[in-house]
N, C-alpha and C positions, 0 to 999 in steps of 0.2 A: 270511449274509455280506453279501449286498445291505443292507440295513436295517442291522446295522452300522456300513457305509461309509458311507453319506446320513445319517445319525447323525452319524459323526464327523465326516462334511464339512460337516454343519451347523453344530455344533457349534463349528470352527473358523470358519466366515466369521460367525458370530456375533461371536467374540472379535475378530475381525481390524476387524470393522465397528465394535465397541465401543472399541477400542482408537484407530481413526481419530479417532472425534468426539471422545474424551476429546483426545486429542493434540493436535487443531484445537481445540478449547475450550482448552488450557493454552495454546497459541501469540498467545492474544489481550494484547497487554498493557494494561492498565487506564489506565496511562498516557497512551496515546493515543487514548481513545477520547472523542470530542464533536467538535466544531467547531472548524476552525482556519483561521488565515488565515496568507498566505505573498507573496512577490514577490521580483524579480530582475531585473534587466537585463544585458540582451548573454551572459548564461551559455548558453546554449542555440542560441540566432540571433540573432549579430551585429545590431543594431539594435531589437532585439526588447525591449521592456517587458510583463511577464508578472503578473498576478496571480493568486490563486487561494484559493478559500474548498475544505477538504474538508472532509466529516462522515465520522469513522468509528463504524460502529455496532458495538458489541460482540458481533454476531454475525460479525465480519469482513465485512462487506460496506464499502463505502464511494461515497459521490457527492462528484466533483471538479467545480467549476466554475470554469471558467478566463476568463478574458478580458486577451486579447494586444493589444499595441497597437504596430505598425510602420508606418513613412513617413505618419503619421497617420490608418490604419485602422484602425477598433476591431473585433476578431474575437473573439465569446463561443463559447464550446463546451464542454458537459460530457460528461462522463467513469464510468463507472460501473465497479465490479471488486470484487475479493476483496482481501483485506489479512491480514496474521498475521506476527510474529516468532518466531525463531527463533534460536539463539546468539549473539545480540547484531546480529541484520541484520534489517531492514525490506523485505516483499517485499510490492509491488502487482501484482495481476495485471488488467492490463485487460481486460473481456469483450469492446469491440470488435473488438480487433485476436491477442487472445489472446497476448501478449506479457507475460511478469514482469517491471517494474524491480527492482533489489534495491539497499539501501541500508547501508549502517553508522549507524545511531542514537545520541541520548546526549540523555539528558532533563539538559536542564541547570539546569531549577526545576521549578516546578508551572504556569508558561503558556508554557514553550520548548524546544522540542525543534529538536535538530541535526540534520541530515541528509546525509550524503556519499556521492556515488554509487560502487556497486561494481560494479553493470550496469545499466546502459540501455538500451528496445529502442531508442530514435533514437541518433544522433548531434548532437554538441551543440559548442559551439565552445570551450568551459571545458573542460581537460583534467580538472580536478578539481572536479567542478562540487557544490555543496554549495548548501545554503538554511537556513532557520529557516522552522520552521512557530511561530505563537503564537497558544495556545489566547484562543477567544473566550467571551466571558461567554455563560452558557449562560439 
C-alpha cells in the first residue's frame, strides 16, 4: 500500500511540475522579448525625468536599467526580475524587493508596445500612469 502511494504521489508532483514549466514557457510572449527602450517625465515623481533600456530574455527573466534625473542629479540603478503574461496583463516581478507590478499590454506594431498600469508596488503621482516601450535594433 505504501509503494502504491509514493507511486502515485510521485507520479502526480511529476504532472504538477510538468505542467508548471509548460505553463511558464506558454506565458512568455514572443512579442516582447529583446531589448527595449522607454521614458517619461513627472508620471511617477513629480519632477522626475526617467529613462530606461529593458532586455527580456525568453526564458522570462529580464535586466532593467534605469537612469533618473531630478533637480539636476543623475541617478542610475538597475533592476533584475521575472517577466510573463498572462490574459492579456504584463506582470514583472522584481527579485530585489520581491514585489510584482502588473500591467495591461497592447503590441501596437512590431517596435511599440503600450503599457498601462493595473498594479504597482510604489506609488507614483499619474493616477493612470502608462508608457511606451520601443523595441531596439537588435
Amino acid at each position: 500500500m505504501k509503494k502504491i502511494l509514493g507511486i502515485t504521489l510521485l507520479g502526480l508532483s511529476m504532472v504538477c511540475f510538468g505542467q508548471k514549466s509548460d505553463a511558464k514557457k506558454n506565458r512568455i510572449d514572443p512579442k516582447l522579448v529583446g531589448s527595449w527602450s522607454g521614458e517619461e517625465d513627472d508620471k511617477q515623481i513629480a519632477g522626475m525625468h526617467k529613462s530606461w533600456i529593458m532586455h527580456r530574455f525568453d526564458d522570462g527573466k529580464f535586466l532593467l536599467l534605469f537612469v533618473s534625473v531630478q533637480d539636476g542629479e543623475t541617478t542610475t540603478f538597475t533592476e533584475k526580475g521575472q517577466w510573463w503574461v498572462d490574459n492579456g496583463k504584463f506582470y514583472e516581478l522584481h527579485k530585489a524587493d520581491g514585489k510584482t507590478d502588473m500591467y495591461t499590454y497592447e503590441v501596437l506594431d512590431g517596435t511599440h508596445v503600450k503599457f498601462k498600469e493595473d498594479h504597482m508596488s510604489i506609488k507614483q503621482v499619474s493616477e493612470n500612469y502608462e508608457f511606451v516601450d520601443t523595441k531596439m535594433e537588435d
